[in-house]
C-alpha positions in Angstrom: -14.2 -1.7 -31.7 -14.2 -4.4 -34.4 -11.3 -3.9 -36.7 -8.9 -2.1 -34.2 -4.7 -2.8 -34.3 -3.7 -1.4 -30.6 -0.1 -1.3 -29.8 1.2 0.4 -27.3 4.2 3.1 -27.5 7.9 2.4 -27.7 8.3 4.7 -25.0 6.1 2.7 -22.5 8.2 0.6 -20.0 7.9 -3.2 -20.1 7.2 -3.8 -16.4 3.7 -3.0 -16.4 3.7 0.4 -15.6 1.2 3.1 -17.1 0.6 2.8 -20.3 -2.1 3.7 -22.9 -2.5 1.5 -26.1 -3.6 3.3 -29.4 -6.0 2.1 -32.4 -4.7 4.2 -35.7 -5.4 1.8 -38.5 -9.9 2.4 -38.7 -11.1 5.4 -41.1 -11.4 8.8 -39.1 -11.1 7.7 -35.6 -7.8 7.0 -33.0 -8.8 5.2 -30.2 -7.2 5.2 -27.1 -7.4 2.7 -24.0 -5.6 2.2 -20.5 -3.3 -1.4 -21.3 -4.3 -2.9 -17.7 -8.1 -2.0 -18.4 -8.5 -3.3 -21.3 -12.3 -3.7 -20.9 -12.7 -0.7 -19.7 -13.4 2.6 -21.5 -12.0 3.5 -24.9 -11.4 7.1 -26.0 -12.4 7.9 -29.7 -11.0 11.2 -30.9 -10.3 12.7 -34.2 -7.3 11.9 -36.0 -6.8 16.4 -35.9 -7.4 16.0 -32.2 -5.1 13.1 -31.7 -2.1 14.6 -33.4 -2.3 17.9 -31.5 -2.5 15.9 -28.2 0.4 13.9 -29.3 2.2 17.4 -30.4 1.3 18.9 -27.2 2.8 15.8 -25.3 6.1 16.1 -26.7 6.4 19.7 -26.0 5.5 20.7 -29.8 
């Protein structure tokens, strides 16, 4: 997606293992990719559904 900031989490380790980089910054969309596929797939989800999967994560 044109216009997408993806970082990655501060939780992610730094030696390459599994980690998922996120797209916050466009208008009503978070995208979500795998960092070592970075061609591949992208998620789009709702910012609503984003926040409760990020709740939901951290045991919210």
């Amino acid at each position: 997606m044109t216009g997408a900031r993806w970082r990655t989490s501060t939780r992610s380790s730094s030696n390459g293992g599994n980690c998922v980089e996120v797209a916050d910054n466009l208008p009503g969309v978070v995208l979500v990719r795998d960092s070592k596929d970075r061609d591949g797939g992208i998620l789009v989800l709702a910012p609503d559904v984003w926040r409760a999967f990020v709740g939901f994560a951290a045991g919210r």
